[in-house]
N, C-alpha and C positions, 0 to 999 in steps of 0.2 A: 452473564452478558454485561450486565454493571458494572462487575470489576473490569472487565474488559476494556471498556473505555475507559475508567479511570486510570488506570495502567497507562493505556494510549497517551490521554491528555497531560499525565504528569512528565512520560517522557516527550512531549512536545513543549513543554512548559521549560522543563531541564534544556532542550536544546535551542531554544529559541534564547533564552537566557545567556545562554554559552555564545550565542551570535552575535546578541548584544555587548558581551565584554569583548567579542572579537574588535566589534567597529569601536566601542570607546577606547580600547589599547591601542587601536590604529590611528586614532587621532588624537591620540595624548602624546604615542611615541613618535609622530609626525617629525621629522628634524633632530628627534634624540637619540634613535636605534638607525639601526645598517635597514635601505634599503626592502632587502627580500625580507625582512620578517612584519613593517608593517605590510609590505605584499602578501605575506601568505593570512595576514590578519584578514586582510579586505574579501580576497579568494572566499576564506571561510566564511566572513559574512555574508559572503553574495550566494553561498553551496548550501549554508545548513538549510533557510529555507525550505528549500527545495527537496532535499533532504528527510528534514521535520516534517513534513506535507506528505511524506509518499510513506514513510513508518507508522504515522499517527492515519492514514488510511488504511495500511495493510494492517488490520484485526487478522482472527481466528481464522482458518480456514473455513469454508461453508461444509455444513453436514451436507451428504449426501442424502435425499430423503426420497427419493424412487428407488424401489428395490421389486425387482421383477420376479416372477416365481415362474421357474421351466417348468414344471408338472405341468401336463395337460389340466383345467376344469372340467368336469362331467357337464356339467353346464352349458359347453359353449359349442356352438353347431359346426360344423362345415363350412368351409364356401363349397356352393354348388356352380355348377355351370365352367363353361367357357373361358381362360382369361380374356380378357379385351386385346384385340389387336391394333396396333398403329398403322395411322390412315397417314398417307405421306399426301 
């Protein structure tokens, strides 16, 4: 489970970093680049986030840990009686 998170938190660390040099390239190449590519900088800064947040939650899937057994128990009694019926 340990490594689990740490996995998680390294690549949140990695993409949050990556977000970071998004917005500093965006505001260094402010006036020196075309345009769409500080644009697609800003986009990814404003995406990884969000992103980053939803990978670094999604861990392992959960075990299953109800497992039901069809055999009848010798154990276990009848219902007796009547079912109940609805009263309107």
């Amino acid at each position: 489970m340990s490594e689990d998170i740490d996995h998680r938190q390294r690549r949140y660390l990695v993409s949050m970093g990556i977000r970071t040099a998004c917005f500093l390239l965006a505001l260094f190449l402010t006036g020196h680049a075309p345009l769409w590519v500080v644009g697609v900088l800003i986009v990814g800064a404003l995406v990884l986030p969000y992103v980053s947040v939803v990978f670094a939650n999604g861990g392992r899937e959960p075990e299953s840990v109800a497992h039901f057994d069809e055999r009848e128990s010798p154990n276990r009694n009848e219902i007796s009686g009547r079912p109940p019926e609805i009263q309107s």
